[in-house]
N, C-alpha and C positions, 0 to 999 in steps of 0.2 A: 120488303117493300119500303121504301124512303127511308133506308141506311143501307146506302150499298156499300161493298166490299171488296177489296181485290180476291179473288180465290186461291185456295191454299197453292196450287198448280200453277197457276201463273206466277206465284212468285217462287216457287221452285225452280220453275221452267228459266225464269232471269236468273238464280244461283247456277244453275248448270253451267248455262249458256257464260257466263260471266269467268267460272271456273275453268272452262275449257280454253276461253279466248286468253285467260292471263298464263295457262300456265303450256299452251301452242297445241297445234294442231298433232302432237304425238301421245297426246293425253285424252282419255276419254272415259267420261264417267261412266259406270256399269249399273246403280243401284244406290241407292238411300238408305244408310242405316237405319237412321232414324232421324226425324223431323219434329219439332212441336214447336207452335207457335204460340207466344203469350198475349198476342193482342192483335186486333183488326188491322188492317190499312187500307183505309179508302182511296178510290183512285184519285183525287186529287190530292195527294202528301206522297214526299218523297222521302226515300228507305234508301240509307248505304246498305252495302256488302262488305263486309269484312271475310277474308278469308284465309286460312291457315292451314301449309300443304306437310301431313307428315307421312312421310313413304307413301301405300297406296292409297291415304283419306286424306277428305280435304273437311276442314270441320268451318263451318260458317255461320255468322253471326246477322242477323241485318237488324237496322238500327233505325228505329225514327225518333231523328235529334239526338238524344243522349239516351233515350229506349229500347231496350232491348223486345222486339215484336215479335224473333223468331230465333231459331238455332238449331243445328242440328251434324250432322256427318254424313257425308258423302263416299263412298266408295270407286275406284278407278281403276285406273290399266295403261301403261306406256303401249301404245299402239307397235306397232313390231313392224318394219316394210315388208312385201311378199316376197 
């Protein structure tokens, strides 16, 4: 109560979302390797994503200013057409 927080999940949920859109629509993430965040982010401060694609993971960093607040690995799949 009076320090609120963005939730660990909604800021995943922007990594995903953010991963999928850069890297198209034949890419889609399956799973989190693993996550950890080193510090809050309230909703009013804004956070880059930096992101980095090697074969099937995309490893991600996000940033408030020159801070590092979070990072972790992502897991994926070139989607296949039927």
């Amino acid at each position: 109560p009076g320090n609120p927080v963005v939730p660990g999940v909604v800021i995943l949920d922007a990594v995903i979302s953010a991963a999928e859109n850069w890297l198209g629509a034949g890419f889609v993430v399956h799973s989190i390797s693993h996550a950890k965040f080193l510090a809050p982010l309230k909703p009013d401060e804004a956070a880059r994503i930096k992101l980095v694609h090697r074969a099937s993971s995309l490893e991600f960093h996000i940033y408030r200013d020159e801070a590092t607040i979070a990072k972790g690995t992502l897991l994926g799949a070139t989607r296949t057409a039927p």
